[in-house]
N, CA, C and O atoms as a DFTB+ gen file, in Angstrom:
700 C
 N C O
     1  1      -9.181      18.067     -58.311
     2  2      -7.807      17.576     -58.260
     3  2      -6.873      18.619     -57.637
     4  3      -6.110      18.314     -56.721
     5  1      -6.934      19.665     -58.070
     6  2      -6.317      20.846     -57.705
     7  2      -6.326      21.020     -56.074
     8  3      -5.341      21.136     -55.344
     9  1      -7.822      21.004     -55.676
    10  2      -7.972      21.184     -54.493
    11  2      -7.327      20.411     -53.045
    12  3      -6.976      20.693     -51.899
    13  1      -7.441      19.300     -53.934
    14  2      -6.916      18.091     -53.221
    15  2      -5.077      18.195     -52.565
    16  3      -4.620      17.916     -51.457
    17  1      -4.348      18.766     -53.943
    18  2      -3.097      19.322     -53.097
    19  2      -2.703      20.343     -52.612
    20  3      -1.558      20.438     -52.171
    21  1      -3.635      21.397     -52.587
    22  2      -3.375      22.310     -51.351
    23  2      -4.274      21.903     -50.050
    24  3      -4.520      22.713     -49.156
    25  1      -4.755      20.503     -50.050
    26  2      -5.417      20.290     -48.600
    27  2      -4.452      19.391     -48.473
    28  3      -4.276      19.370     -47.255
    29  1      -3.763      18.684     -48.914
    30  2      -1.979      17.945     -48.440
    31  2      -1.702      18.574     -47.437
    32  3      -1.667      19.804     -47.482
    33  1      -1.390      17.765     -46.090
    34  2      -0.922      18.320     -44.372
    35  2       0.501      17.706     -44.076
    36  3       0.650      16.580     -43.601
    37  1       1.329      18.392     -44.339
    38  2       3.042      18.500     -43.887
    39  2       3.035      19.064     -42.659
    40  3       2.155      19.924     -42.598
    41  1       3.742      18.923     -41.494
    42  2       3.930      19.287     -40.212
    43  2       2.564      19.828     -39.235
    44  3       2.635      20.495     -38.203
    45  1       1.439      19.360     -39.853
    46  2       0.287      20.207     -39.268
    47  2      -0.606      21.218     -39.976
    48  3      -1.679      21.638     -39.545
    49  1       0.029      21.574     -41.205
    50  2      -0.499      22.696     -42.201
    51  2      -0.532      22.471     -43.589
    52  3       0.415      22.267     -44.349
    53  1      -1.647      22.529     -43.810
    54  2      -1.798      22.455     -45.586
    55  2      -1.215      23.163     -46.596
    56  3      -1.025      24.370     -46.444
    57  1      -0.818      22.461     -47.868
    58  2       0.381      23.457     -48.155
    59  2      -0.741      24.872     -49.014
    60  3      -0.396      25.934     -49.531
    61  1      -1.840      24.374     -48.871
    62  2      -2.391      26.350     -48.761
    63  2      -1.813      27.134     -47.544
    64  3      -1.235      28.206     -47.721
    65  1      -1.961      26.638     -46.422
    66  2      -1.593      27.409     -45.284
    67  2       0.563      27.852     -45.896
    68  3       1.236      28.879     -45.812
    69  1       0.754      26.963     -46.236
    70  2       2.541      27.161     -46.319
    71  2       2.221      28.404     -47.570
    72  3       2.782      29.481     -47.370
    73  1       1.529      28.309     -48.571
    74  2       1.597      29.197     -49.999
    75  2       1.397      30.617     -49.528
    76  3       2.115      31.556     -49.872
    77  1      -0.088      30.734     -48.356
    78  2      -0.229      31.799     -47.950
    79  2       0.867      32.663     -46.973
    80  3       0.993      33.871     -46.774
    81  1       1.632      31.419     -46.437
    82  2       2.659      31.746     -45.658
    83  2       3.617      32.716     -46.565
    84  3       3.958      33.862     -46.272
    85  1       3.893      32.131     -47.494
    86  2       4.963      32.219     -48.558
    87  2       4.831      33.650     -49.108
    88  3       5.566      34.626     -48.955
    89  1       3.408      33.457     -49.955
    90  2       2.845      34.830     -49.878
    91  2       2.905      36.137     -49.112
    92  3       3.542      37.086     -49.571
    93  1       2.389      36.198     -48.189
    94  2       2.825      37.178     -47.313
    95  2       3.956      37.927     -47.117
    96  3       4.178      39.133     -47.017
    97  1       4.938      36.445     -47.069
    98  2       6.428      37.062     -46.714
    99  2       6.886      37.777     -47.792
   100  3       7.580      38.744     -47.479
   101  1       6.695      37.581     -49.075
   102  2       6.954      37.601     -50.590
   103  2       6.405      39.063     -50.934
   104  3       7.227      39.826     -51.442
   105  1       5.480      39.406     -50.779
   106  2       4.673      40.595     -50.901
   107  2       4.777      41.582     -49.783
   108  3       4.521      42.758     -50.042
   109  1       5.178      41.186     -48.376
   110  2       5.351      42.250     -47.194
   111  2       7.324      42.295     -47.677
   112  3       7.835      43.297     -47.176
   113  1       8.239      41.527     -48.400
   114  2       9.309      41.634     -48.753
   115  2       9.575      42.803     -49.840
   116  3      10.398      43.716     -49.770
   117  1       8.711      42.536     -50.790
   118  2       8.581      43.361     -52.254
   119  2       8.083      44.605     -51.951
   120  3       8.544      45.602     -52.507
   121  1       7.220      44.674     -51.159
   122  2       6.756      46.568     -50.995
   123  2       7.217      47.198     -49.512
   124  3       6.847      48.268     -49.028
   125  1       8.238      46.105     -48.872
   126  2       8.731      46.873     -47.752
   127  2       8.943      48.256     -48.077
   128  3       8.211      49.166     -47.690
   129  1      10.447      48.455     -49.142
   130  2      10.742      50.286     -49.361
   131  2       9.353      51.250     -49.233
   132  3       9.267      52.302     -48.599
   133  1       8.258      50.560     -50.045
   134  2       7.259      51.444     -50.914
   135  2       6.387      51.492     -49.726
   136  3       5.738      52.537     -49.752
   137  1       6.048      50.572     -48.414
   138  2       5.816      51.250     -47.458
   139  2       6.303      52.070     -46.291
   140  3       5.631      52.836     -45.601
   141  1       7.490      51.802     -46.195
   142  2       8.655      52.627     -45.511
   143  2       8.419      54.258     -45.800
   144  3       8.386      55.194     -45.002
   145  1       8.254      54.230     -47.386
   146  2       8.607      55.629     -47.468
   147  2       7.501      56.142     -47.511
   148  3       7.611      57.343     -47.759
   149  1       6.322      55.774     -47.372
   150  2       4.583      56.034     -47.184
   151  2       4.785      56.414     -45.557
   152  3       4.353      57.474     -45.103
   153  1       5.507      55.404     -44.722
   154  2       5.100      55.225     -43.236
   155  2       5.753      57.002     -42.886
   156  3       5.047      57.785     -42.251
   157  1       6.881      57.333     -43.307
   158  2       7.496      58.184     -43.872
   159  2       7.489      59.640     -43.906
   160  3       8.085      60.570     -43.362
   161  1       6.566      59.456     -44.771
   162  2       5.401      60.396     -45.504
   163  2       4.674      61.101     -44.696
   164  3       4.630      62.317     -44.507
   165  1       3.879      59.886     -44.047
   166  2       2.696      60.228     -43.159
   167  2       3.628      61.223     -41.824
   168  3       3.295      62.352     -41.462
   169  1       4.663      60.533     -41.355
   170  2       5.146      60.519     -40.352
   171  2       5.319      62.099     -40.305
   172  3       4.899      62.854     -39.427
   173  1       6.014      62.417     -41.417
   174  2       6.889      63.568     -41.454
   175  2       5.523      64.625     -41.405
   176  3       5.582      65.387     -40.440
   177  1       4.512      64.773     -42.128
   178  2       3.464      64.847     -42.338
   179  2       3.073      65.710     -40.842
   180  3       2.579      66.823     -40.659
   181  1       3.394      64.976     -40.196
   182  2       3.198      65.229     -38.451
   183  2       4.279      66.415     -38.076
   184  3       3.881      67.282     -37.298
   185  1       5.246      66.477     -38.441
   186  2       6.441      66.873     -37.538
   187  2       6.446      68.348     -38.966
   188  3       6.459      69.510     -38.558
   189  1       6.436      68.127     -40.229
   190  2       6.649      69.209     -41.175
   191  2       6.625      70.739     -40.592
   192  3       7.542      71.471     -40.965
   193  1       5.861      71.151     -39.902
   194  2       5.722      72.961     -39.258
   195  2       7.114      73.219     -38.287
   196  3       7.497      74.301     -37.841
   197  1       7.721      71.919     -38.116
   198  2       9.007      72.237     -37.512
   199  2       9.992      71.816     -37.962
   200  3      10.851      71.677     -37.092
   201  1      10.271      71.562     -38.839
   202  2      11.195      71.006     -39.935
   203  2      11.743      72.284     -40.957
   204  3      12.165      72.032     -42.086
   205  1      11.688      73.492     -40.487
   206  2      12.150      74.686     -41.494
   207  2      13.728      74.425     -41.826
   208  3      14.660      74.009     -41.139
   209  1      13.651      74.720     -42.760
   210  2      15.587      73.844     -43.361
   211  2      16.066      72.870     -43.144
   212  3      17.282      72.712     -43.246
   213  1      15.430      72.145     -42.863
   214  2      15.424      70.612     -43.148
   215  2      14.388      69.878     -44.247
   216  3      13.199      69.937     -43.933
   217  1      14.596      69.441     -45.046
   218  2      13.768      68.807     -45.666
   219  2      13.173      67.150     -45.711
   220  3      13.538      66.514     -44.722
   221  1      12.511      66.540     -46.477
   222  2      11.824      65.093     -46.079
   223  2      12.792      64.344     -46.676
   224  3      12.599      63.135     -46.548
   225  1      14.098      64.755     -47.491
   226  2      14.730      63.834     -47.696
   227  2      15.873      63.086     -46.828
   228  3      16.267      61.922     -46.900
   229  1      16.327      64.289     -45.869
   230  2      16.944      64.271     -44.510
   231  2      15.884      62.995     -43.444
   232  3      16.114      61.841     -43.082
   233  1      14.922      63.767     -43.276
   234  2      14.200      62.758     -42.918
   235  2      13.722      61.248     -42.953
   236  3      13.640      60.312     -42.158
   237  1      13.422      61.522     -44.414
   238  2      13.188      59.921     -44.910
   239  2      14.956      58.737     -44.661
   240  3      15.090      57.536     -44.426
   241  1      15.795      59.667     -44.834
   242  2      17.107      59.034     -44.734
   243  2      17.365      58.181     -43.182
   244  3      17.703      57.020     -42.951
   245  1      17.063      59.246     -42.352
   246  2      16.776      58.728     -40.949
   247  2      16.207      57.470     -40.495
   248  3      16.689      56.595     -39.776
   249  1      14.452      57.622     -41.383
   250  2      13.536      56.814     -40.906
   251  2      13.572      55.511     -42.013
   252  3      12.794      54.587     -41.776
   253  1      14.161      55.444     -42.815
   254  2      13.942      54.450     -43.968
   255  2      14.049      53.101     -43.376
   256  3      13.188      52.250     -43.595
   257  1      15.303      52.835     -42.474
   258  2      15.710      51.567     -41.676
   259  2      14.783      51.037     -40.723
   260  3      14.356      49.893     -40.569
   261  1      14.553      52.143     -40.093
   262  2      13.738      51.903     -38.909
   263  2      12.042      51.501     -39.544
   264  3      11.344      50.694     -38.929
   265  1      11.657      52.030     -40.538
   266  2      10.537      52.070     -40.390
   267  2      10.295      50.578     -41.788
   268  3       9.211      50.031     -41.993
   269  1      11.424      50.285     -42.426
   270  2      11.261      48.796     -43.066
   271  2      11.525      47.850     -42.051
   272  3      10.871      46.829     -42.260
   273  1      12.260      47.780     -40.980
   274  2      12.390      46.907     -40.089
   275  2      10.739      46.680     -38.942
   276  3      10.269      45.707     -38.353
   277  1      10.435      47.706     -39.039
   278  2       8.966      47.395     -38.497
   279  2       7.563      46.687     -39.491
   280  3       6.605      46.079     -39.015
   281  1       7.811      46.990     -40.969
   282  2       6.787      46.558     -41.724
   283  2       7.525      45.037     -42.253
   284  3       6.882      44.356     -43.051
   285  1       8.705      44.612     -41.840
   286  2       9.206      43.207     -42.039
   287  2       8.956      42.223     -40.664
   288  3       9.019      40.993     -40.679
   289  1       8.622      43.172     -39.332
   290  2       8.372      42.516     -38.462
   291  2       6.689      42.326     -38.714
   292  3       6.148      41.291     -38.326
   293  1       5.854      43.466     -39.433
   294  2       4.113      43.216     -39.067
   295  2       4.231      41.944     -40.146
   296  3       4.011      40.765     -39.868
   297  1       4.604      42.436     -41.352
   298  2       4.971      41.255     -42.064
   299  2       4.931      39.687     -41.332
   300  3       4.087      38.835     -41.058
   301  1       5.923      39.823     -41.247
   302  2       6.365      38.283     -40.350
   303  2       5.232      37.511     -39.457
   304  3       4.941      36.315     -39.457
   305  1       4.680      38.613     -38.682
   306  2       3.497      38.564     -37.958
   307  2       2.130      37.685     -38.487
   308  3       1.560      36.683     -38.054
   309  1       1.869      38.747     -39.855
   310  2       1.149      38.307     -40.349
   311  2       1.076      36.284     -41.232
   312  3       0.248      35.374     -41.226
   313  1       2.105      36.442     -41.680
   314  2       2.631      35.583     -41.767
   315  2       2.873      33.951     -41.451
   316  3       2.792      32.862     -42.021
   317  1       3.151      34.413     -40.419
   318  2       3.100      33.096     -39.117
   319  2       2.026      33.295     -38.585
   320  3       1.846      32.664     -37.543
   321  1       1.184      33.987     -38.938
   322  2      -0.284      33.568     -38.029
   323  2      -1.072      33.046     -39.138
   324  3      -2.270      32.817     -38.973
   325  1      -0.433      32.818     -40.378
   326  2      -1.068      31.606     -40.966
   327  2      -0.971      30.311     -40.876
   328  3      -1.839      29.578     -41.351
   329  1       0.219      29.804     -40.185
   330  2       0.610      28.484     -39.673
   331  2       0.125      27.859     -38.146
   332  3      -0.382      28.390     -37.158
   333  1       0.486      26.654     -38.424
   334  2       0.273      25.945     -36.452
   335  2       1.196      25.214     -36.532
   336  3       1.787      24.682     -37.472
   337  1       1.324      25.210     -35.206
   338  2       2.339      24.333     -34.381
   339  2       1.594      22.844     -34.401
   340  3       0.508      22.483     -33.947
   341  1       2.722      22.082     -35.178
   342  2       1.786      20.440     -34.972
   343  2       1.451      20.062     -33.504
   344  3       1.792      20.456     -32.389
   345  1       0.814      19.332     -33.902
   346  2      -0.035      18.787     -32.560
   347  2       0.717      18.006     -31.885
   348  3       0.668      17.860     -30.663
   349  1       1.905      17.129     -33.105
   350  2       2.451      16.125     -32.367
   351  2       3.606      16.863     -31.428
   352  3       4.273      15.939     -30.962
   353  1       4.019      17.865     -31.049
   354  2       4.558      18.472     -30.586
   355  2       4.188      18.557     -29.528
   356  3       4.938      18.120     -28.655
   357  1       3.202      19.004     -29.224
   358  2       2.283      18.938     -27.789
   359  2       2.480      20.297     -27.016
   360  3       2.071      20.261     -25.855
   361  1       2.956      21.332     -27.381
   362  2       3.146      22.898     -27.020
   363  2       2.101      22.856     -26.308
   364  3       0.960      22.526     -26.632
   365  1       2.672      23.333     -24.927
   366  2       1.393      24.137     -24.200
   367  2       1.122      25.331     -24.274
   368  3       2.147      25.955     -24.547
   369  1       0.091      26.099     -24.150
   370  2      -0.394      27.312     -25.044
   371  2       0.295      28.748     -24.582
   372  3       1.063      28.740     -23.620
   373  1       0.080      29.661     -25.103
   374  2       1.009      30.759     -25.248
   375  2       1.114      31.312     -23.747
   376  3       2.112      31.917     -23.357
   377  1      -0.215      31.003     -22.780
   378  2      -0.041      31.790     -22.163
   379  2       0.766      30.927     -20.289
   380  3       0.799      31.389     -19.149
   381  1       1.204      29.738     -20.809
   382  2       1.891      29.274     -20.190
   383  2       3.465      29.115     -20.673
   384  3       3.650      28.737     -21.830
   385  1       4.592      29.386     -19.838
   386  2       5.864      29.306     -20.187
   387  2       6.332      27.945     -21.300
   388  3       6.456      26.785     -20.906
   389  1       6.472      28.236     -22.231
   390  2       6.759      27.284     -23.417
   391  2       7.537      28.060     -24.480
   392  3       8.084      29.163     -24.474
   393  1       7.390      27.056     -25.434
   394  2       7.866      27.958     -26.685
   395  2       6.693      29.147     -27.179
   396  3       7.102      30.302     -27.298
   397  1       5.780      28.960     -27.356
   398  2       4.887      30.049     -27.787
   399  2       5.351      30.678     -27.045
   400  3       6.228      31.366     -27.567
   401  1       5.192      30.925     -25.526
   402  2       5.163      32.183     -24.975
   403  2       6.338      32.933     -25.217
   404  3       6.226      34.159     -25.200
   405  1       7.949      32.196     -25.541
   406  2       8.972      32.528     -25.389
   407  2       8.768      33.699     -27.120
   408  3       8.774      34.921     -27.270
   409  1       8.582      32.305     -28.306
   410  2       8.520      33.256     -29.403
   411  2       7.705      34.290     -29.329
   412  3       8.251      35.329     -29.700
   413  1       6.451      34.424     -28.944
   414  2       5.203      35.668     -28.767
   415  2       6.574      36.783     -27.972
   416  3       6.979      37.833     -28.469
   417  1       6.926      36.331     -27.016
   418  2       7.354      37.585     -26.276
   419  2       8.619      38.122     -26.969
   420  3       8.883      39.318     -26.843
   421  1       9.176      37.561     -27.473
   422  2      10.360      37.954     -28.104
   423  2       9.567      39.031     -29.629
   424  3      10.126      40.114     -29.798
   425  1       8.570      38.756     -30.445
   426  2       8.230      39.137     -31.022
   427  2       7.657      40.263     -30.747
   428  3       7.765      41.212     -31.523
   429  1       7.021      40.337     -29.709
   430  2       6.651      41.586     -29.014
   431  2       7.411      42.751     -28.394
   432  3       6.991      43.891     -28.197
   433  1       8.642      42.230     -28.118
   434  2      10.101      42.808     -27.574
   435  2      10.622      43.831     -29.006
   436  3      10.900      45.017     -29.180
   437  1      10.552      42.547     -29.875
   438  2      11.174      43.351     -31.187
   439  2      10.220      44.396     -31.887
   440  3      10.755      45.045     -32.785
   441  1       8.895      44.663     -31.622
   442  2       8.317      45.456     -31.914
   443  2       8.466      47.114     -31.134
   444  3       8.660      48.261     -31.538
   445  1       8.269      46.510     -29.949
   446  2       8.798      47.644     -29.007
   447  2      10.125      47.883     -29.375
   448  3      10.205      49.059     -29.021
   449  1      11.200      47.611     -29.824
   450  2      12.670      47.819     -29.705
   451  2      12.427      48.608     -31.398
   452  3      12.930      49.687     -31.709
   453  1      11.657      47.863     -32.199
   454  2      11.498      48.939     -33.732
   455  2      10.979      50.012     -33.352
   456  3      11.518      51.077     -33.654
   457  1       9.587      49.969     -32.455
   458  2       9.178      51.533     -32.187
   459  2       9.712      52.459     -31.531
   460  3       9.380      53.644     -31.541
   461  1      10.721      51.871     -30.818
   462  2      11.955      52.707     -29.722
   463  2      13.062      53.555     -30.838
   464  3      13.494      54.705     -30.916
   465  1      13.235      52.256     -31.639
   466  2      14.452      52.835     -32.759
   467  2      13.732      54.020     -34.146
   468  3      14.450      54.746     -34.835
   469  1      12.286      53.939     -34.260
   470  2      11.817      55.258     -34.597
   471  2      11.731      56.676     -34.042
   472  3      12.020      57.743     -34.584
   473  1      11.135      56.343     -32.500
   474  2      11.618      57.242     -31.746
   475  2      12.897      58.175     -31.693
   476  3      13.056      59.388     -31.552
   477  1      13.872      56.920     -31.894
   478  2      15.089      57.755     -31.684
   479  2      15.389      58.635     -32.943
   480  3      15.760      59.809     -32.970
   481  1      15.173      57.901     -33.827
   482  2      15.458      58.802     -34.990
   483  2      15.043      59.776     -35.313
   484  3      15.718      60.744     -35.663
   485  1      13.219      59.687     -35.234
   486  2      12.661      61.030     -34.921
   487  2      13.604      62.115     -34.305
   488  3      13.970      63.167     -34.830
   489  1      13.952      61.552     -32.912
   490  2      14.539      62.812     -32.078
   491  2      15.830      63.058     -33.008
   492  3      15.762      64.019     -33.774
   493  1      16.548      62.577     -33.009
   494  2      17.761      62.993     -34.097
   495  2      17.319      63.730     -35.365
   496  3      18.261      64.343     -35.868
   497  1      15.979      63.870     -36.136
   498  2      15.811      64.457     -36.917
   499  2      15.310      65.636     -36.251
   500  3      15.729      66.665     -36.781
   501  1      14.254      65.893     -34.876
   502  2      14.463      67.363     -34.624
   503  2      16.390      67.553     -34.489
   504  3      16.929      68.396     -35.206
   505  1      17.238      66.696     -33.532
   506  2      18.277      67.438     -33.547
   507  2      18.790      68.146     -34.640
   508  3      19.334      69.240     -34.487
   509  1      18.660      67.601     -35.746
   510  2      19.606      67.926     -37.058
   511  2      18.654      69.796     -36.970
   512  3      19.310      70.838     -36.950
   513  1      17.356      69.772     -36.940
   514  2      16.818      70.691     -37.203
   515  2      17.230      71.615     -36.585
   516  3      17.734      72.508     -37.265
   517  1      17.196      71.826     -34.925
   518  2      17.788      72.082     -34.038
   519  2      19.189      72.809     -33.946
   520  3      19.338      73.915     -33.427
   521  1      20.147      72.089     -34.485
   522  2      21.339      72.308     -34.931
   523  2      21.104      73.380     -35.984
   524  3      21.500      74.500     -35.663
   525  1      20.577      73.262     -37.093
   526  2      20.839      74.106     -38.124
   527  2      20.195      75.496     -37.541
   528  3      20.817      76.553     -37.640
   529  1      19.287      75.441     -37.108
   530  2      18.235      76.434     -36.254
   531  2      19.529      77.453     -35.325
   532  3      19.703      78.656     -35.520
   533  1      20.263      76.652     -34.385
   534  2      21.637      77.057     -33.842
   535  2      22.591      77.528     -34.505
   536  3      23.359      78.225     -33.843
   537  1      22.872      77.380     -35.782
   538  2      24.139      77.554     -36.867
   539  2      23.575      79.009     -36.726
   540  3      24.207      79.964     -36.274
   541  1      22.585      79.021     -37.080
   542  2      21.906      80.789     -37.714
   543  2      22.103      81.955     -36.849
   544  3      22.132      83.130     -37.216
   545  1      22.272      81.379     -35.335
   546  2      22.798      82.635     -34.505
   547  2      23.994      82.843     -34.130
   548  3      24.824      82.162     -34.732
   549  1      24.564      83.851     -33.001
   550  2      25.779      84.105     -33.186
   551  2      26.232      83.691     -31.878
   552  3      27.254      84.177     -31.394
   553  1      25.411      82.667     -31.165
   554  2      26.088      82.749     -30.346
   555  2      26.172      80.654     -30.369
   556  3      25.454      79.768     -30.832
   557  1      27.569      80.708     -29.526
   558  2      27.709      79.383     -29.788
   559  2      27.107      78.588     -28.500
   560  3      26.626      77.602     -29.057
   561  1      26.913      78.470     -27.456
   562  2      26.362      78.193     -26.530
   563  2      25.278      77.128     -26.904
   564  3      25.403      75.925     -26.674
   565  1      24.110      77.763     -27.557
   566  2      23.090      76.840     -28.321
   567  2      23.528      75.346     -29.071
   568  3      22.995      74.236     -29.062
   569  1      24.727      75.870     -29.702
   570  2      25.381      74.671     -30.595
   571  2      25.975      73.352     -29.748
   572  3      25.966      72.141     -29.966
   573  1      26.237      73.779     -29.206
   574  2      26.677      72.615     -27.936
   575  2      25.838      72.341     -26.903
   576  3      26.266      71.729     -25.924
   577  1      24.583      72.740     -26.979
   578  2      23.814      72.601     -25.495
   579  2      22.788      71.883     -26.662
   580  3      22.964      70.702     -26.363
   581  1      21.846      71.865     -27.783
   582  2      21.814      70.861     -28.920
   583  2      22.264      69.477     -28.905
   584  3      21.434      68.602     -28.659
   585  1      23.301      69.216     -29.103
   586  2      23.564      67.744     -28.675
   587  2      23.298      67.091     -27.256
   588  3      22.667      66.088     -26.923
   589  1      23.911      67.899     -26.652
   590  2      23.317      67.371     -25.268
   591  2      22.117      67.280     -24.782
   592  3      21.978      66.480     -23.857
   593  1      20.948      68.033     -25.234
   594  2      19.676      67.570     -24.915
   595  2      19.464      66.389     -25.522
   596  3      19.086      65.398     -24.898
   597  1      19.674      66.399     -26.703
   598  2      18.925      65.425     -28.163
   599  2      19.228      64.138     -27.137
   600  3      18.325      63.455     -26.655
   601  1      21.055      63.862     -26.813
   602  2      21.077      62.656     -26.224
   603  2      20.289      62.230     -25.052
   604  3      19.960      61.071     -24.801
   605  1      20.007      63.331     -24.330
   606  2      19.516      63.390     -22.919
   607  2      17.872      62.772     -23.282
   608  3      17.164      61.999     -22.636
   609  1      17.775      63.064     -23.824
   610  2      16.161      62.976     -24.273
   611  2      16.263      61.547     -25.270
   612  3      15.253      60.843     -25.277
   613  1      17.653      61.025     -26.254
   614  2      17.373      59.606     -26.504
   615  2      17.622      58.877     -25.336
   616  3      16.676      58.106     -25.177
   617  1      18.226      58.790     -24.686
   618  2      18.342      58.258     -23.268
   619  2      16.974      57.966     -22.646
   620  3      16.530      56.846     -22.397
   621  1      16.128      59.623     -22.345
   622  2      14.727      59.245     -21.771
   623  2      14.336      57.831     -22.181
   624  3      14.363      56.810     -21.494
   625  1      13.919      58.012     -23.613
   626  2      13.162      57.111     -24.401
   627  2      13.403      55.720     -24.401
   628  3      12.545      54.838     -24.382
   629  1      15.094      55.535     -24.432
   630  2      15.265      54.123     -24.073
   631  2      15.256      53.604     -22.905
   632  3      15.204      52.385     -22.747
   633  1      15.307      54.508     -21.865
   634  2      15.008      53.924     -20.597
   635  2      13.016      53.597     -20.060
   636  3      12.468      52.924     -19.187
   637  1      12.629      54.350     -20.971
   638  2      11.170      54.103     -20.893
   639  2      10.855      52.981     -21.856
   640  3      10.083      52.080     -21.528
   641  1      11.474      53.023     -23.105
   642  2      11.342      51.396     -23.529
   643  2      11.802      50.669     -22.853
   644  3      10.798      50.282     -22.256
   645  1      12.798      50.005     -22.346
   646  2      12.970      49.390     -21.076
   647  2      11.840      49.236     -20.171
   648  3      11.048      48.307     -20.333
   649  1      11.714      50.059     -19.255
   650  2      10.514      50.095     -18.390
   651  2       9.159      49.449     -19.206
   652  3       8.637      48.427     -18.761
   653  1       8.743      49.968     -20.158
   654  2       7.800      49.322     -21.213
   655  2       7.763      47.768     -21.080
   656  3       6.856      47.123     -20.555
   657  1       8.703      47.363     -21.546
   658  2       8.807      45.965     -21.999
   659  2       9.033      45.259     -20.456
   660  3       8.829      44.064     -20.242
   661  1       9.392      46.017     -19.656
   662  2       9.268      45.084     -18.598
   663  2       8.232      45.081     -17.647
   664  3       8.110      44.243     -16.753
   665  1       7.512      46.008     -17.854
   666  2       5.904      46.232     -16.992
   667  2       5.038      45.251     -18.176
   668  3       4.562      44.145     -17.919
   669  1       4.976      45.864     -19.361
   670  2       3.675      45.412     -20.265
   671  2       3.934      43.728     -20.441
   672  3       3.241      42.723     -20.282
   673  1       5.240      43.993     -20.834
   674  2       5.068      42.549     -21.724
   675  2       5.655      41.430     -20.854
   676  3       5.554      40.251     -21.194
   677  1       6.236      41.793     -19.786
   678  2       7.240      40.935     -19.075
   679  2       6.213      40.327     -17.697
   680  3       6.178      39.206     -17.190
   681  1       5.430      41.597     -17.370
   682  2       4.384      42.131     -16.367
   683  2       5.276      41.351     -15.100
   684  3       5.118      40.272     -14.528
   685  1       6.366      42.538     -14.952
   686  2       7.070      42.997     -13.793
   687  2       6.733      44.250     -13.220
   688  3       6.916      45.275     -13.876
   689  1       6.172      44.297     -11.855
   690  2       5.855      45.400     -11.270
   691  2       6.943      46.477     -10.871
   692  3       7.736      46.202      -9.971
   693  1       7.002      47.761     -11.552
   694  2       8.351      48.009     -11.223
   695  2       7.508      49.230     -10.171
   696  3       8.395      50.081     -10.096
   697  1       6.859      49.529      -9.716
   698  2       6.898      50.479      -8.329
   699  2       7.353      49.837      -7.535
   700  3       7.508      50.279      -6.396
């Protein structure tokens, strides 16, 4: 009996497929923080031998946004790849211009645009380091030439995300 109403088909999907849906979102919702500050962890983990007077709480402050906005996007991911598109719809498949392809690419955009916005923060957390590293000497020169790289160098990054998303995912030849 039981079985019988989670094989019930609403829009194309059984409402097991909707529960697992549900699920996912519910559980990648509830331990977003608790992987954020793991992703975090690890991250800093990497960068720590250059982090002298700065600590992981500076850090984690940085990366907390950035790095729940990426485990709400794998989330999501996961998620919707428990569902289908009804049939009666008649979608032609992802890799022809339709809606799939439009949602896939947009989803793929926003992944690149979360890993861009880690990036940046990263670099802002060497700046902060950077900066304090500059406070300690006597000359001021350093202190102001500090910001101006950090930006110079978030700049790089978003112009190479850019380029990214429009070679990989867009597959625009940009030579």
């Amino acid at each position: 009996m039981n079985q019988e109403i989670f094989q019930q088909s609403f829009l194309g999907n059984t409402l097991e497929q909707y529960c697992w849906f549900a699920g996912i979102l519910l559980i990648g919702i509830l331990i977003k923080r608790f992987l954020s500050k793991i992703l975090a962890q690890l991250t800093f983990k990497l960068v720590k031998k250059y982090s002298s007077g700065v600590g992981f709480d500076r850090f984690l402050e940085l990366l907390k946004a950035p790095f729940g906005v990426f485990v709400v996007l794998i989330t999501i991911y996961f998620a919707f790849d428990r569902l289908e598109f009804p049939q009666e719809w008649n979608l032609v498949p992802q890799e022809k211009f339709g809606m799939r392809m439009v949602i896939f690419k947009c989803f793929q955009v926003s992944i690149v645009v979360s890993i861009t916005w880690i990036l940046l923060r990263i670099t802002d957390f060497f700046g902060v380091i950077l900066i304090h590293r500059a406070s300690l000497t006597e000359s001021k020169v350093d202190d102001q030439l500090v910001p101006f790289v950090k930006e110079t160098i978030k700049v790089i990054i978003a112009i190479f995300s850019v380029f990214f998303i429009l070679a990989s995912i867009y597959k625009i030849n940009l030579a």
